[in-house]
Every structure is written in structure tokens, then in C-alpha cells.
C-alpha positions in Angstrom: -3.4 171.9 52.1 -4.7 171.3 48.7 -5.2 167.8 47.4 -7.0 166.2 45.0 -6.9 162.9 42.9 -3.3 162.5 41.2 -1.3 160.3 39.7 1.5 158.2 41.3 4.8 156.9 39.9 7.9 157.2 38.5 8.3 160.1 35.9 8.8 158.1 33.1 6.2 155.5 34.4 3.3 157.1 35.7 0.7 154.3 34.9 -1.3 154.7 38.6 -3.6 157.5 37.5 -6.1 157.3 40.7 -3.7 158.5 43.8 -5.2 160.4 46.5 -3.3 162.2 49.7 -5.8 161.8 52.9 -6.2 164.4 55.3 -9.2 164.4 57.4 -12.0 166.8 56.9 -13.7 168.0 53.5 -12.5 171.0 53.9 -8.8 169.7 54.1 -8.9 169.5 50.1 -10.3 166.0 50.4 -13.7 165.9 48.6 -16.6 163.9 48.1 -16.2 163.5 44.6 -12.3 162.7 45.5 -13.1 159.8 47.8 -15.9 158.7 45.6 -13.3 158.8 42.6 -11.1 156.4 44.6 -13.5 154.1 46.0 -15.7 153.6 42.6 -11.5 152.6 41.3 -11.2 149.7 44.0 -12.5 146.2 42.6 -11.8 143.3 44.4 -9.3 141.4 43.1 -11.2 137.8 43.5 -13.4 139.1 40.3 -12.8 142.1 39.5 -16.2 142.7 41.3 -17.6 145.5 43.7 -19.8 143.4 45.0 -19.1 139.6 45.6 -17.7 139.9 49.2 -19.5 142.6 51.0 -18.5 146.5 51.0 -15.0 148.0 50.9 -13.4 151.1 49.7 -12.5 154.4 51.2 -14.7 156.2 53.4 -14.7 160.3 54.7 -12.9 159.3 58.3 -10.2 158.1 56.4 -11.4 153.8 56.2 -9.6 151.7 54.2 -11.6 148.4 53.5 -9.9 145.8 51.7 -11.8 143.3 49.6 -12.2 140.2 49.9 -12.5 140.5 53.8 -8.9 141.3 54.5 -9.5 144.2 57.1 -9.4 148.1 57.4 -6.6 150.3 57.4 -6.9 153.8 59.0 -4.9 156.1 57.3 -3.2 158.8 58.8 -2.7 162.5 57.5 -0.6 162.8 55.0 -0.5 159.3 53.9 -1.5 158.3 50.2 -4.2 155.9 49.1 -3.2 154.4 45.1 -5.5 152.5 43.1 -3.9 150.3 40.2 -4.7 149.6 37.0 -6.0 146.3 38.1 -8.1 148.1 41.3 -6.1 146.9 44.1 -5.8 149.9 46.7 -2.1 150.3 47.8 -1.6 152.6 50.8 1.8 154.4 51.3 3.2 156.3 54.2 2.9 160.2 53.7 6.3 159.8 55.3 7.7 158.0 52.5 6.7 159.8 49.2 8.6 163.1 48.4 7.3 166.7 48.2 7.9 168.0 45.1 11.1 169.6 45.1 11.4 172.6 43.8 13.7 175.9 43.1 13.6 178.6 41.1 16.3 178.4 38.7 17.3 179.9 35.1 18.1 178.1 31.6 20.4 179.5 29.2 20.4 176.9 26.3 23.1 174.4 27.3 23.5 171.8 29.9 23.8 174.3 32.3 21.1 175.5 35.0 21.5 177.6 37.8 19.2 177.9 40.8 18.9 180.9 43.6 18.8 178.3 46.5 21.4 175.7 46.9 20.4 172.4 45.4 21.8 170.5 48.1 20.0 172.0 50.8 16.6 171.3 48.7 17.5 167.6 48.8 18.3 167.5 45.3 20.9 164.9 44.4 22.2 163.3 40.8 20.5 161.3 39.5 16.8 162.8 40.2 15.2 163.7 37.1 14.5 167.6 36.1 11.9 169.9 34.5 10.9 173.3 34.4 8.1 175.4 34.3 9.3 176.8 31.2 9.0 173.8 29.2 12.7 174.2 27.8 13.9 171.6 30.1 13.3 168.0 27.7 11.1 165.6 28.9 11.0 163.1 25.8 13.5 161.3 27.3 13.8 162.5 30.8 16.2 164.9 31.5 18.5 164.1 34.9 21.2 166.0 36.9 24.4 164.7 36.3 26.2 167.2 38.6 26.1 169.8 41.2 28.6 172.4 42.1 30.1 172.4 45.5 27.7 175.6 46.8 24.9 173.6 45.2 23.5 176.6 42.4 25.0 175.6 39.2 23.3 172.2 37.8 24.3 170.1 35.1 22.2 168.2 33.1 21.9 165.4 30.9 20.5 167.3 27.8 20.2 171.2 27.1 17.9 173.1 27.5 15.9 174.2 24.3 15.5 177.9 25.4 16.7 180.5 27.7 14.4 181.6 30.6 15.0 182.9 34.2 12.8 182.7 37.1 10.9 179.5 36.0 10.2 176.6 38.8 12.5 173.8 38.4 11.5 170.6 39.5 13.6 167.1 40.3 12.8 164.0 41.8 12.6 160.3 41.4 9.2 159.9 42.5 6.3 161.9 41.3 2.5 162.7 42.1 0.7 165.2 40.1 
């Protein structure tokens, strides 16, 4: 498993730019520099201060101290450690956040996109929004499927696709790390 520090959020609202996915071990992806990233990120809220009310942060056997003397949380593999803007560490199930869901699909310069793998059976619903590796697939305003045919291969989406290109990776989802 690869990890490293991401960003967290919507895709039109990615504003949490210091995300991290534990798993134990350095040599799980998990670096030095990736927990040092995250712990120099935490302030403590009563502040804005590292150091007014003793240590916190994240340590390397997966530690969550909270500031201002509020406790630890151990983290379990898998789940995800987001700073915010403000420096407040929020810590979310690795049960709860998405993998990003992807299929190999084709454009074709209209609103239509089909996929080699059903849709459905990829979790994909309407709704989610929708890119592609091929860039063709607008993101200005974010592109969303509007419809899925019954075997789950033929997409429809909210805007067409600039360009015709087979075998790129589609993506869709309402929740994103990157």
C-alpha cells in the first residue's frame, strides 16, 4: 500500500490539503517526513500554538494527541488523520472514506461514456461526479453522471466530453483524496 500526504474533500471543495492514510510500519508507505508533515500541521486550537499545553501530534505507532489535553486516539489501519486549515486534526474511519472508484472506459465527444466493467457493480451511482485520465472529461464545473444503462456500461453525463479517447481511467465519486 502506497500512501502519502493527500488532500481530503469534496471534488469541488478540496480545501484540507494535509490528509494522511495510517498504516503501521515505515515501510507501509507511511514516512517520516509524512508524519512529520502532519504533526508540524496540528496547532492547538486554544492559540494557535504548538506549545502552550504540553506535546501532541501524530507519532510512528500511529498516536493521536489532541491539544489542549483532550487525550490520544489510536488509529487503526486504514483510517485517515486530516489536518484543517485552522490545524485541528480530524480523524476518520478508513471504513468510511471511498476508494477511488475507477473503470476503464472510452469518450467519444458527447454526453456519452462507456465503460468495460459494469458501473453498477463498481459502486458507481448518479450523482457521483466524473473525470478521466484523458482530460476530455470537464472539470470546470464538475462533470456528474446523470444516468446509467440497465447492464451498467453506457454512462451519461452532465456535459460532453471535449475529445474522443478509449482506454483512459475513469474516475467518479463524491468524496475524494488525492
Amino acid at each position: 500500500m502506497t500512501t502519502a500526504i493527500k488532500t481530503a474533500g469534496t471534488p469541488t471543495t478540496t480545501s484540507m490539503t494535509n490528509a494522511l492514510q495510517w498504516f503501521p510500519g515505515y515501510g507501509s508507505g507511511v514516512s517520516a517526513a509524512d508524519l512529520a508533515t502532519i504533526d508540524a500541521a496540528i496547532v492547538n486550537d486554544q492559540g494557535n500554538v504548538r506549545t502552550n499545553y504540553g506535546p501532541f501530534g501524530l507519532d510512528g505507532n500511529g498516536i493521536l494527541t489532541l491539544p489542549g489535553g483532550r487525550g490520544q486516539i489510536k488509529l487503526l489501519p486504514g483510517d485517515w488523520v486530516i489536518v484543517d486549515k485552522s490545524g485541528w486534526p480530524i480523524v476518520v474511519s478508513g471504513n468510511v472514506l471511498p476508494t477511488t472508484l475507477t473503470l476503464t472506459g472510452t469518450t467519444n465527444s458527447t454526453k456519452t461514456l462507456t465503460v468495460t466493467t459494469s458501473a453498477w457493480l463498481a459502486d458507481w451511482n448518479i450523482g457521483m461526479v466524473i473525470s478521466g485520465s484523458a482530460g476530455d472529461i470537464p472539470t470546470a464545473t464538475p462533470t456528474t453522471i446523470t444516468a446509467i444503462s440497465l447492464d451498467g456500461k453506457t454512462i451519461t453525463m452532465s456535459a460532453a466530453a471535449t475529445g474522443s479517447n478509449a482506454g483512459q481511467t475513469i474516475t467518479a465519486g463524491t468524496w475524494t483524496h488525492s
